[in-house]
N, C-alpha and C positions, 0 to 999 in steps of 0.2 A: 234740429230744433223745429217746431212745427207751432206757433202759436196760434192757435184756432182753436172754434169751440169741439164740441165730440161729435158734431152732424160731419164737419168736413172732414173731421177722423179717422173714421169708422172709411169713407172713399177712399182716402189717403194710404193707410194701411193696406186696406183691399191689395189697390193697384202697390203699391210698395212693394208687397209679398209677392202677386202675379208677375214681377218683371225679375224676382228673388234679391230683391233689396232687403234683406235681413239684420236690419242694423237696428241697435234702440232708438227709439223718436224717444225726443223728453217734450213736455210742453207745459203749461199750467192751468190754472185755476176755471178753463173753459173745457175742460177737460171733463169735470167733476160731474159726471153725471150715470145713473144707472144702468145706461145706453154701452159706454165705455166698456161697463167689466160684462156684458152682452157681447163682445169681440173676439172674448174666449183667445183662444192662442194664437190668432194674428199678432195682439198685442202686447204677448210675451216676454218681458223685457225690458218694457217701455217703462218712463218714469215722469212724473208731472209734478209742481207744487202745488199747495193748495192752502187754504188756512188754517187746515185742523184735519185730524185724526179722530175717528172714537173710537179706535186702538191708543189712543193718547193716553195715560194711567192717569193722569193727574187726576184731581179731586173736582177741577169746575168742569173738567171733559166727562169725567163719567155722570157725575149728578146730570148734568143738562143734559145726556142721552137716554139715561134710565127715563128721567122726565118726558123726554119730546117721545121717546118708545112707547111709553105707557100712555099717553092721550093719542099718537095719530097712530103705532103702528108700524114703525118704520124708523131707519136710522137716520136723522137730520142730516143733509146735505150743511155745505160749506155756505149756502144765500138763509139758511136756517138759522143757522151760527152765527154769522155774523149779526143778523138782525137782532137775536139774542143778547149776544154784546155790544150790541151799539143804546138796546136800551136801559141796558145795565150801566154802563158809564152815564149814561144822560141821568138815572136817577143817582146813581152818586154825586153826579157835578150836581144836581138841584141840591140835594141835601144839603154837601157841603157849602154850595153859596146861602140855605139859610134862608133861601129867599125865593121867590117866583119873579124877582126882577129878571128880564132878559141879560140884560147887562151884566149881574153878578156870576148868572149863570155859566156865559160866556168865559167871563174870567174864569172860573172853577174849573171848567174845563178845559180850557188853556192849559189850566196847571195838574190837571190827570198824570201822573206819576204811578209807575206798575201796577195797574188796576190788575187784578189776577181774571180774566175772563177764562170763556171756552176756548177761545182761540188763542191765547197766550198770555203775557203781560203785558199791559198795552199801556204805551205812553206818547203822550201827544207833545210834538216835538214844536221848535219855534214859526214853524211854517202852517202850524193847526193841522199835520200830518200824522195818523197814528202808528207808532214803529212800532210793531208789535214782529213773532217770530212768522217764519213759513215752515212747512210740512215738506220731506219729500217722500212721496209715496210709489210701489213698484206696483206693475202690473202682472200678473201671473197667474194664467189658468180660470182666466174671470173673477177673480179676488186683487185688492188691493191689499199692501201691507205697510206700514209707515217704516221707513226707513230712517231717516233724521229730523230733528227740528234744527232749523237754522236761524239766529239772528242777525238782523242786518249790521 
């Protein structure tokens, strides 16, 4: 298990390989980055979570890739995404509180209940924590491919 981001990765691997440590690293969500599948077949194997897929099928995964595709160019990372759903629940909790009080809003979203976002169903548990699912994704031949979603 290796939790770090993909700068000390990319080292990590290197030397892993060089000594013939051929084992899979798994690690997660600092992982996510273009650098990574630039590794090519050191990385081969290796497995990481993350918050989302745009191999995801669902219906809010593809819309908001076609989307973020057709303005920047490019397929939205996982700091994409989430920003994406974080402002997607804030306008539902306003709507449903009804209101521009802070307070109401607060409460509304307290009570966030399977909001269908990009990165899964997300619900905000008594701790004002979002449970929502992880991704795990393989690495192979400089491509990533989703393997499971998981809920906690």
């Amino acid at each position: 298990f290796f939790p770090a981001y993909y700068g000390d990765l990319s080292n990590a691997l290197r030397q892993a390989r060089q000594i013939e440590l051929n084992v899979p690293f798994f690690g997660g969500d600092g992982w996510d980055s273009p650098i990574t599948l630039q590794l090519g077949a050191i990385a081969n194997g290796c497995y990481y979570t993350n918050h989302y897929s745009a191999e995801d099928q669902r219906p809010e995964v593809q819309n908001f890739v076609k989307n973020f595709k057709a303005k920047y160019n490019e397929i939205p990372d996982a700091m994409a995404t989430l920003g994406y759903d974080a402002m997607l629940v804030m306008a539902d909790a306003v709507e449903r509180a009804g209101s521009a009080d802070p307070a109401k809003i607060k409460q509304a979203l307290a009570a966030t209940k399977n909001f269908k976002g990009a990165t899964g169903s997300i619900t905000i548990d008594e701790n004002r924590n979002a449970k929502k699912p992880i991704v795990v994704l393989k690495l192979m031949d400089g491509k990533q491919s989703m393997v499971d979603s998981l809920m906690p």
